[in-house]
PDB file with SEQRES, HELIX, SHEET and CRYST1 records, atoms N, CA, C and O in Angstrom:
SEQRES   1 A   60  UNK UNK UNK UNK UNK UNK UNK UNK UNK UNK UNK UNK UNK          
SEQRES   2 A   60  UNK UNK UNK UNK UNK UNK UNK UNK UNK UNK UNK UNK UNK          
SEQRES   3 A   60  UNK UNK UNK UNK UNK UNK UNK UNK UNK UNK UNK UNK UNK          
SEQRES   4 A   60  UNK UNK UNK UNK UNK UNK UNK UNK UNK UNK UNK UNK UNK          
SEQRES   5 A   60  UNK UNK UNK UNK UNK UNK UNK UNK                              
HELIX    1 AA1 UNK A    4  UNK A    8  1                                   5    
HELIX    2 AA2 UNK A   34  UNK A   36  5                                   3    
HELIX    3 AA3 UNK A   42  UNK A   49  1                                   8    
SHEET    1 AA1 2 UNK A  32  UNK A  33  0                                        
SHEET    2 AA1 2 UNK A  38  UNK A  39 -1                                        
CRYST1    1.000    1.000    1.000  90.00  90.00  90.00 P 1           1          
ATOM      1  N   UNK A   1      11.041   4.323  -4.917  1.00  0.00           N  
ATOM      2  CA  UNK A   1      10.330   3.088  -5.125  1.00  0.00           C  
ATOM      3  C   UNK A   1      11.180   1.936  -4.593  1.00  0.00           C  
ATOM      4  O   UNK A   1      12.380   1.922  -4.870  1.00  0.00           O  
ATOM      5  N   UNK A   2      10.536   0.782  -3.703  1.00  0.00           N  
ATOM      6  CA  UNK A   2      11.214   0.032  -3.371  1.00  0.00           C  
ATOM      7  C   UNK A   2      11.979  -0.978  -4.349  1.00  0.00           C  
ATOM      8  O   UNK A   2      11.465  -1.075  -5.463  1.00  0.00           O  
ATOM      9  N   UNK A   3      13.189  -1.789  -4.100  1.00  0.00           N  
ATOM     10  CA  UNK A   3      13.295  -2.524  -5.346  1.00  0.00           C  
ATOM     11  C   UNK A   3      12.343  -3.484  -4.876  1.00  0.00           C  
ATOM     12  O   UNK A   3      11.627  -3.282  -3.895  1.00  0.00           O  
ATOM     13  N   UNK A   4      12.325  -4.731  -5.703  1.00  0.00           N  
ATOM     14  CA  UNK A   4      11.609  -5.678  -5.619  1.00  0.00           C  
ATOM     15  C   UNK A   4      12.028  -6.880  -4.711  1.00  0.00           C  
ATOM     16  O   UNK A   4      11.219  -7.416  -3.953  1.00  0.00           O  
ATOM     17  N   UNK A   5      13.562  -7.347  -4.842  1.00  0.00           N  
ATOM     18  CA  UNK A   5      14.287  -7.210  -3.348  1.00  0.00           C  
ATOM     19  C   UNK A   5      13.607  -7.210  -2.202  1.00  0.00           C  
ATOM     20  O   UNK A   5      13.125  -8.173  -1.605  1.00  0.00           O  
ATOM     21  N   UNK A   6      13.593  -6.034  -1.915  1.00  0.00           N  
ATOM     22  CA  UNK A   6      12.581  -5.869  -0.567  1.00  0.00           C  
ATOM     23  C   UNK A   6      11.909  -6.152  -0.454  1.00  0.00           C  
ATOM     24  O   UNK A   6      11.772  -6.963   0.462  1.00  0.00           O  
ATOM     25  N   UNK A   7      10.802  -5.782  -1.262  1.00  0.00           N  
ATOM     26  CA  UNK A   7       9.445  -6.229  -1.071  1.00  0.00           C  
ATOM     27  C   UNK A   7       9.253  -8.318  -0.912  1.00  0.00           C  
ATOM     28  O   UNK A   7       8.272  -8.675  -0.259  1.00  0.00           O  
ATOM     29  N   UNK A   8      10.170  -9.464  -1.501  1.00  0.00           N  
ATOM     30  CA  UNK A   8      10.233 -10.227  -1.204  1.00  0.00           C  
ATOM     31  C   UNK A   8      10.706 -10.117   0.329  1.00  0.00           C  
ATOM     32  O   UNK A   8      10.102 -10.669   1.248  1.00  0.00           O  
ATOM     33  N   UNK A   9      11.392  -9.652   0.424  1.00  0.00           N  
ATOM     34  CA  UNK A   9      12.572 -10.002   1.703  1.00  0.00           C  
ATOM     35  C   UNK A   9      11.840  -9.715   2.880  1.00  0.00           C  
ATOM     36  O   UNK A   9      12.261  -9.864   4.027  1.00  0.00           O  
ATOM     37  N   UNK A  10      10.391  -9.170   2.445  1.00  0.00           N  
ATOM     38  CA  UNK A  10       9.489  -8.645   3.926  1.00  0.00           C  
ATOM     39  C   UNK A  10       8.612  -9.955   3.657  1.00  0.00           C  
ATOM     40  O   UNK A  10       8.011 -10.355   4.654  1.00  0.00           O  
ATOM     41  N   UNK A  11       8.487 -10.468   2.837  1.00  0.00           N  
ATOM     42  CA  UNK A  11       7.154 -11.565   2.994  1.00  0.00           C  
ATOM     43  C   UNK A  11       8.158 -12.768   3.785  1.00  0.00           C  
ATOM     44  O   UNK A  11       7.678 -13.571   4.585  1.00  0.00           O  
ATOM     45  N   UNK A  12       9.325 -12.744   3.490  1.00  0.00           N  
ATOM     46  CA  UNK A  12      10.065 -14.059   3.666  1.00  0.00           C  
ATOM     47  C   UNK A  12      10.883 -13.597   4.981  1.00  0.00           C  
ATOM     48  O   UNK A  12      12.110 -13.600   5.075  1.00  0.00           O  
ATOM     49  N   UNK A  13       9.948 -13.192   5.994  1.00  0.00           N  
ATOM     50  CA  UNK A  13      10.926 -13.109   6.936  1.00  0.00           C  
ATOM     51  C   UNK A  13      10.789 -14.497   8.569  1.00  0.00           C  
ATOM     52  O   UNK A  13       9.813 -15.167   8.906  1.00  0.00           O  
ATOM     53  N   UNK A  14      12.274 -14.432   9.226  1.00  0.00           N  
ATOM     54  CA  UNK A  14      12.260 -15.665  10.037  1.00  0.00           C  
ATOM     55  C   UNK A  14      10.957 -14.913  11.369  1.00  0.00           C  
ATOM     56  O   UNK A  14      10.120 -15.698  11.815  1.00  0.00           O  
ATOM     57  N   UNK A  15      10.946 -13.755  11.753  1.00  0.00           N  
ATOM     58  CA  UNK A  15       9.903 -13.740  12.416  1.00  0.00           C  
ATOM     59  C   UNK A  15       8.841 -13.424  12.019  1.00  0.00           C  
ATOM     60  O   UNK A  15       8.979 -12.592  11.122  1.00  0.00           O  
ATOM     61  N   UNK A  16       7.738 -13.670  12.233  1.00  0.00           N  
ATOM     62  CA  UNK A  16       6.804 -12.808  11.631  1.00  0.00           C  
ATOM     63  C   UNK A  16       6.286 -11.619  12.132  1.00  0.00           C  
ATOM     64  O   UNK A  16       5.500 -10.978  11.433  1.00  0.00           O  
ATOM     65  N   UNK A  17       6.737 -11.067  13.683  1.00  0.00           N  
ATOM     66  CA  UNK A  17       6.453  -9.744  14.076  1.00  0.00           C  
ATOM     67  C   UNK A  17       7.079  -8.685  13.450  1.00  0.00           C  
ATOM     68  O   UNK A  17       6.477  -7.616  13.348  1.00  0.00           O  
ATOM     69  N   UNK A  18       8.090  -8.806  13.058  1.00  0.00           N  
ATOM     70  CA  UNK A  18       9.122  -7.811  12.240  1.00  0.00           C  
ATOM     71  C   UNK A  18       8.779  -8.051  11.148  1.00  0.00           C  
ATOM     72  O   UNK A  18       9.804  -8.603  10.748  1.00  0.00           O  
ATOM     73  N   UNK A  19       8.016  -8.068  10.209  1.00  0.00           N  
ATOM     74  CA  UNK A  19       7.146  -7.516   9.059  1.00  0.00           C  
ATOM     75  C   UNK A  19       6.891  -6.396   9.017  1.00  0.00           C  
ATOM     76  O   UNK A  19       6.355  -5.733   9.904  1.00  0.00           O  
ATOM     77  N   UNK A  20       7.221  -6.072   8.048  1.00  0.00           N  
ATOM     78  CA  UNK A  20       6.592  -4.214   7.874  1.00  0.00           C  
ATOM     79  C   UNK A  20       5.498  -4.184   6.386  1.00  0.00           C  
ATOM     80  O   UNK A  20       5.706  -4.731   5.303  1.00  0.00           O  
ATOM     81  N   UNK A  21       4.742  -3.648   6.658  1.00  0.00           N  
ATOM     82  CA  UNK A  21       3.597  -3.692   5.859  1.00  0.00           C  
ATOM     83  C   UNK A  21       4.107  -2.625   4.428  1.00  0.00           C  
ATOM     84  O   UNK A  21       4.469  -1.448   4.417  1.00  0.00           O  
ATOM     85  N   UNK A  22       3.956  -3.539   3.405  1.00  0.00           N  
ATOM     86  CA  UNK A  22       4.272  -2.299   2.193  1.00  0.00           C  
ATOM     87  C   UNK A  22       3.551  -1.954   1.136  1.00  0.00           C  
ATOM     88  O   UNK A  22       2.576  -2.705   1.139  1.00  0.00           O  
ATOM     89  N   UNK A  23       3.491  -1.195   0.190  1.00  0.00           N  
ATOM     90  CA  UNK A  23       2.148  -0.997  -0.764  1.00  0.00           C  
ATOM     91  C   UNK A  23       2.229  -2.109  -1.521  1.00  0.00           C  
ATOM     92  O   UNK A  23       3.345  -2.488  -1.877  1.00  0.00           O  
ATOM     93  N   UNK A  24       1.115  -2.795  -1.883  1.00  0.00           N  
ATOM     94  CA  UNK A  24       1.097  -3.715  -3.018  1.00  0.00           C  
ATOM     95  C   UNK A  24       1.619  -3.281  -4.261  1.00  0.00           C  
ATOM     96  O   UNK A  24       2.052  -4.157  -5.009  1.00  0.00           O  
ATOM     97  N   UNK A  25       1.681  -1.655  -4.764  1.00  0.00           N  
ATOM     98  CA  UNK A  25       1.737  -0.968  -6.052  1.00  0.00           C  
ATOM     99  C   UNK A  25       3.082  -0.726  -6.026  1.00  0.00           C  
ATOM    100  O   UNK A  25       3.771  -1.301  -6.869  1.00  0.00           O  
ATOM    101  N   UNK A  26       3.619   0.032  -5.208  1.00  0.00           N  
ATOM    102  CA  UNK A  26       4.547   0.970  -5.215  1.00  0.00           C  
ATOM    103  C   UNK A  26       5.758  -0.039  -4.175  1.00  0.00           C  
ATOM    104  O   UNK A  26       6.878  -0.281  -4.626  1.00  0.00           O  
ATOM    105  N   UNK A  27       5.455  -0.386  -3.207  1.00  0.00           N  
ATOM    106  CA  UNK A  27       6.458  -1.046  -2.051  1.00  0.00           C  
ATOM    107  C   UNK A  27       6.746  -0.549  -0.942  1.00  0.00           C  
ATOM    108  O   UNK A  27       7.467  -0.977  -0.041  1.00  0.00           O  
ATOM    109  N   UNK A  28       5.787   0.952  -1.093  1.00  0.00           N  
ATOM    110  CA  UNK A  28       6.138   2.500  -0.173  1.00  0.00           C  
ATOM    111  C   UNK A  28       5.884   1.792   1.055  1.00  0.00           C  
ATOM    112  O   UNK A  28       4.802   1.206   1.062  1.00  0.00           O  
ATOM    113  N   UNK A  29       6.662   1.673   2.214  1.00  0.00           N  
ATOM    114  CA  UNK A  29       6.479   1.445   3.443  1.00  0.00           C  
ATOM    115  C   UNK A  29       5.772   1.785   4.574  1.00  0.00           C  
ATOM    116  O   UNK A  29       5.118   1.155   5.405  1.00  0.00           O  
ATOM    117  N   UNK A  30       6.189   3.425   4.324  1.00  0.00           N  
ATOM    118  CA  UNK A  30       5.160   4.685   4.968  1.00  0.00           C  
ATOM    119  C   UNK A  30       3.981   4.991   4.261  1.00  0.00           C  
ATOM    120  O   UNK A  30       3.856   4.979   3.036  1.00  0.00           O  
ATOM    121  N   UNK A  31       2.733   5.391   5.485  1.00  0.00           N  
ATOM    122  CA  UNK A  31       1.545   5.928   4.793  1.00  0.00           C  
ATOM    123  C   UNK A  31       0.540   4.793   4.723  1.00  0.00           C  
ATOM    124  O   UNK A  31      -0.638   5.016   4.445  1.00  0.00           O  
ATOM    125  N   UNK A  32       1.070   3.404   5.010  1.00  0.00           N  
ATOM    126  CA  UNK A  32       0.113   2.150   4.966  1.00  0.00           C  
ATOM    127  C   UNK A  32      -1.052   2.067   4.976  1.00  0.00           C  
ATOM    128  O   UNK A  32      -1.488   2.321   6.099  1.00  0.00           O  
ATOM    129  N   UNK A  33      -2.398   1.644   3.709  1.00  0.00           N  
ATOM    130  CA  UNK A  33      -3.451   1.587   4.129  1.00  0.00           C  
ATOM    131  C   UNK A  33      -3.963   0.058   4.441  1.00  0.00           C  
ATOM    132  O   UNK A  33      -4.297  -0.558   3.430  1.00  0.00           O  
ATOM    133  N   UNK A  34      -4.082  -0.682   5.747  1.00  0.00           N  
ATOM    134  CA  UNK A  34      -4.269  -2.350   5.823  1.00  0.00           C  
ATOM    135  C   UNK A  34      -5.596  -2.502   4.393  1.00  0.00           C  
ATOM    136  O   UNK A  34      -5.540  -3.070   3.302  1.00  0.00           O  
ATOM    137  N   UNK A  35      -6.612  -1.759   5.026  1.00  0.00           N  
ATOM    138  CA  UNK A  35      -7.942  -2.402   4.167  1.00  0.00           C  
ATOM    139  C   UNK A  35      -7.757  -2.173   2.705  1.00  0.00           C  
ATOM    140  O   UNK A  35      -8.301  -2.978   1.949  1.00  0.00           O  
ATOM    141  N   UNK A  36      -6.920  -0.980   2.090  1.00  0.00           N  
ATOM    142  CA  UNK A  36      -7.034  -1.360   0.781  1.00  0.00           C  
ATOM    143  C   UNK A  36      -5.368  -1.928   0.305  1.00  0.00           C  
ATOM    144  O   UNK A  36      -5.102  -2.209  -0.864  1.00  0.00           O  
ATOM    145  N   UNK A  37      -4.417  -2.020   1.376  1.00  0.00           N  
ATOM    146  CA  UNK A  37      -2.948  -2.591   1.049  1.00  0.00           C  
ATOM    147  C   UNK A  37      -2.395  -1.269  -0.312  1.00  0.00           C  
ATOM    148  O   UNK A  37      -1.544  -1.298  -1.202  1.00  0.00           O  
ATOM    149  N   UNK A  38      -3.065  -0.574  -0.002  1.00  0.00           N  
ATOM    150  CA  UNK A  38      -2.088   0.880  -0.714  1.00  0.00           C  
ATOM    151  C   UNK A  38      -1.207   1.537  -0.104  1.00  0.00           C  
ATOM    152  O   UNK A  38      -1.429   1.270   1.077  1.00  0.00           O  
ATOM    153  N   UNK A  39      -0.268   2.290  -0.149  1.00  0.00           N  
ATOM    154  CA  UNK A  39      -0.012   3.549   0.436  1.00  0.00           C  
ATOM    155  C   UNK A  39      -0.628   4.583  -0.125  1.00  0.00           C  
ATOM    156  O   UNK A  39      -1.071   4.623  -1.273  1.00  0.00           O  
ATOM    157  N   UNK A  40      -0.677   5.934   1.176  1.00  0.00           N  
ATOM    158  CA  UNK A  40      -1.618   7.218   0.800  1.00  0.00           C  
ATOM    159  C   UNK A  40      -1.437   7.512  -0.707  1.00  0.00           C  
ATOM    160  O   UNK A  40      -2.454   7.397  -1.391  1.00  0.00           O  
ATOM    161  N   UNK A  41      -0.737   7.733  -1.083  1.00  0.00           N  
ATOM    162  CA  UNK A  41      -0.381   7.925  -2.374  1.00  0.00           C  
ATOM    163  C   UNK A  41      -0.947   7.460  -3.340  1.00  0.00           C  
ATOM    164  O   UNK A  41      -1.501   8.242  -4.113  1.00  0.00           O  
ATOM    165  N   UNK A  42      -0.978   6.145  -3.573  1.00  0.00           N  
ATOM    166  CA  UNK A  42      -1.263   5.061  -4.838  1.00  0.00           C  
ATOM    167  C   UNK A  42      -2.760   5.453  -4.199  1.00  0.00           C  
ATOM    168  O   UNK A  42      -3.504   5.832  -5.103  1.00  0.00           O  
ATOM    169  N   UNK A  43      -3.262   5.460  -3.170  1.00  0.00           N  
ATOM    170  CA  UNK A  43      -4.666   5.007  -2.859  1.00  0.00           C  
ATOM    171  C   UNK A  43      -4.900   6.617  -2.988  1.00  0.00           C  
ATOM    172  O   UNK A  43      -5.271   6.675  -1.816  1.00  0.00           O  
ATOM    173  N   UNK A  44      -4.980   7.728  -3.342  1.00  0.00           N  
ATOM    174  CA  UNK A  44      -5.099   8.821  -3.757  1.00  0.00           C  
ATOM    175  C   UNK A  44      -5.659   8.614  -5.267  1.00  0.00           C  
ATOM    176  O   UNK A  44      -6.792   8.666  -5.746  1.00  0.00           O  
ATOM    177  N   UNK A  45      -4.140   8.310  -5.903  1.00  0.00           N  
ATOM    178  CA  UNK A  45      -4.457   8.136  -7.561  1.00  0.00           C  
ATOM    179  C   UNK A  45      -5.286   7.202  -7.769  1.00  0.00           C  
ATOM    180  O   UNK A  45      -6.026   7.500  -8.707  1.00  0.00           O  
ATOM    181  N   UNK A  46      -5.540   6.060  -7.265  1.00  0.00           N  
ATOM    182  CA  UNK A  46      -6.458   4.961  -8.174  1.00  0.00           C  
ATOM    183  C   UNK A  46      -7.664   6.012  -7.713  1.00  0.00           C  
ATOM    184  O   UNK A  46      -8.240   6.490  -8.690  1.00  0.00           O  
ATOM    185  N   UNK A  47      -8.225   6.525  -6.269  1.00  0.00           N  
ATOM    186  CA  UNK A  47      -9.372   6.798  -5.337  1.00  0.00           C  
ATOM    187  C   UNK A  47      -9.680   7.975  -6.442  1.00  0.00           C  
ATOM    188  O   UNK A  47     -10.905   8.097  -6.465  1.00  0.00           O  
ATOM    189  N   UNK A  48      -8.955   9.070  -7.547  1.00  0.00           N  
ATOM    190  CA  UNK A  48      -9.315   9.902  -8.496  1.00  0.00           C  
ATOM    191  C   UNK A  48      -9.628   9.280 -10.031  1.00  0.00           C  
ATOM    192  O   UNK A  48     -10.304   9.797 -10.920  1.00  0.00           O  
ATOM    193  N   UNK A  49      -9.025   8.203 -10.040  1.00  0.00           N  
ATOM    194  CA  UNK A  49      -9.502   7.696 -10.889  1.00  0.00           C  
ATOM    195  C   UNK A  49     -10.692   6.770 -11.073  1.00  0.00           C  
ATOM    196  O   UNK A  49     -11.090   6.439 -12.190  1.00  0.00           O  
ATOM    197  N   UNK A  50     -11.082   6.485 -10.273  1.00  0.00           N  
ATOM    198  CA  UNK A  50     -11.848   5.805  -9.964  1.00  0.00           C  
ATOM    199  C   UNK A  50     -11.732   4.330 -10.231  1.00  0.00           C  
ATOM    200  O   UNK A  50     -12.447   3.668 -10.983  1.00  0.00           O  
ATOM    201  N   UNK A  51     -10.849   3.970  -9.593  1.00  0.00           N  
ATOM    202  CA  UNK A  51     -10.482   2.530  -9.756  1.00  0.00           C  
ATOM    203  C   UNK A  51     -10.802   1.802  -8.397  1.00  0.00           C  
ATOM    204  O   UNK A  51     -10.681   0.605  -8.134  1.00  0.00           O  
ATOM    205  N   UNK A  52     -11.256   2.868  -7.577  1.00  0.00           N  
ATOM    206  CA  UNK A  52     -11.276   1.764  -5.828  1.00  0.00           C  
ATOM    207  C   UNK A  52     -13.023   1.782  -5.805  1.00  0.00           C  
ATOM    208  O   UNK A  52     -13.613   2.773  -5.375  1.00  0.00           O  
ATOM    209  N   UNK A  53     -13.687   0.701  -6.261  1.00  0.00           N  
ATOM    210  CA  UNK A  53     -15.219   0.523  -6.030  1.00  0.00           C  
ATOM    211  C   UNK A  53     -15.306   1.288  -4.114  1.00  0.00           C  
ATOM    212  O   UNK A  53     -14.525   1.070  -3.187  1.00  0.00           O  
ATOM    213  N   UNK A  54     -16.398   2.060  -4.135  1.00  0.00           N  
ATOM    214  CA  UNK A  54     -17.220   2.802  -2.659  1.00  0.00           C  
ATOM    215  C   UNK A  54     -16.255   3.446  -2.399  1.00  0.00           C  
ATOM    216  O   UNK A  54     -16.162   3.539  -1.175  1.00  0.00           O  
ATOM    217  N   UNK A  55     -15.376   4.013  -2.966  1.00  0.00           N  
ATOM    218  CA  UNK A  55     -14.850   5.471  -2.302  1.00  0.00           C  
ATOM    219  C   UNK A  55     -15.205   6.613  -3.424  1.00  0.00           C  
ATOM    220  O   UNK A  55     -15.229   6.620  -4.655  1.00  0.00           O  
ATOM    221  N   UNK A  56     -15.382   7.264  -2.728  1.00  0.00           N  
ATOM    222  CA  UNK A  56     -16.397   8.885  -3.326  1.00  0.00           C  
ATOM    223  C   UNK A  56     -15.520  10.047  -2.551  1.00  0.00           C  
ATOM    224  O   UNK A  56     -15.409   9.873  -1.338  1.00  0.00           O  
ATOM    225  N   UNK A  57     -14.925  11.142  -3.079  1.00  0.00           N  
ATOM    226  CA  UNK A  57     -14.015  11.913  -2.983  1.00  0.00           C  
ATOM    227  C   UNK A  57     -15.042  12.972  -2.226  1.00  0.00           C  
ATOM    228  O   UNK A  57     -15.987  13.369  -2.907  1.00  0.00           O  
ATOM    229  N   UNK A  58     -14.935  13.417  -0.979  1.00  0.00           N  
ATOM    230  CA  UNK A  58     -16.256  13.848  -0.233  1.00  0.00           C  
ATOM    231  C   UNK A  58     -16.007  15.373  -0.521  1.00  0.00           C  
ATOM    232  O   UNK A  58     -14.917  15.893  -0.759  1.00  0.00           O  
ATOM    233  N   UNK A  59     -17.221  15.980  -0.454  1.00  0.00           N  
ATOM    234  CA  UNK A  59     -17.684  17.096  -0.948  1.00  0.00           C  
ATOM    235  C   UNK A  59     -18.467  17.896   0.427  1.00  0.00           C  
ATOM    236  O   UNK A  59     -19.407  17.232   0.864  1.00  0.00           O  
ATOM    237  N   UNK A  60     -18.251  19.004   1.042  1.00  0.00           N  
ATOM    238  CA  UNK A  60     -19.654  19.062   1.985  1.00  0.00           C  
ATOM    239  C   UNK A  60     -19.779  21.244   1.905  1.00  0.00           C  
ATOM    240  O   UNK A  60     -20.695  21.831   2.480  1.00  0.00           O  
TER     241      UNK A  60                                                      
END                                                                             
């Protein structure tokens, strides 16, 4: 888990191309989802719990 540290130290940076995108939940770097700002992970667990409104765990 990232510390919290980091996760400031990426919003507050002097360029803004060197941003690295991190989970809103966790801070996880890798696995990035832009549209829901999760990583795979966190967006797994809420997506079983049903905490992410229009995602449906597909079945076929």
């Amino acid at each position: 888990m990232a510390k919290k540290s980091m996760i400031n130290r990426e919003k507050n940076r002097k360029y803004p191309t060197r941003v690295r995108n991190r989970c809103s939940r966790c801070g996880r770097p890798r696995g990035y989802m832009r549209r829901f700002d999760l990583c795979r992970i966190c967006f797994r667990e809420l997506a079983n719990e049903g905490q992410i409104p229009g995602v449906v765990k597909s079945s076929w």
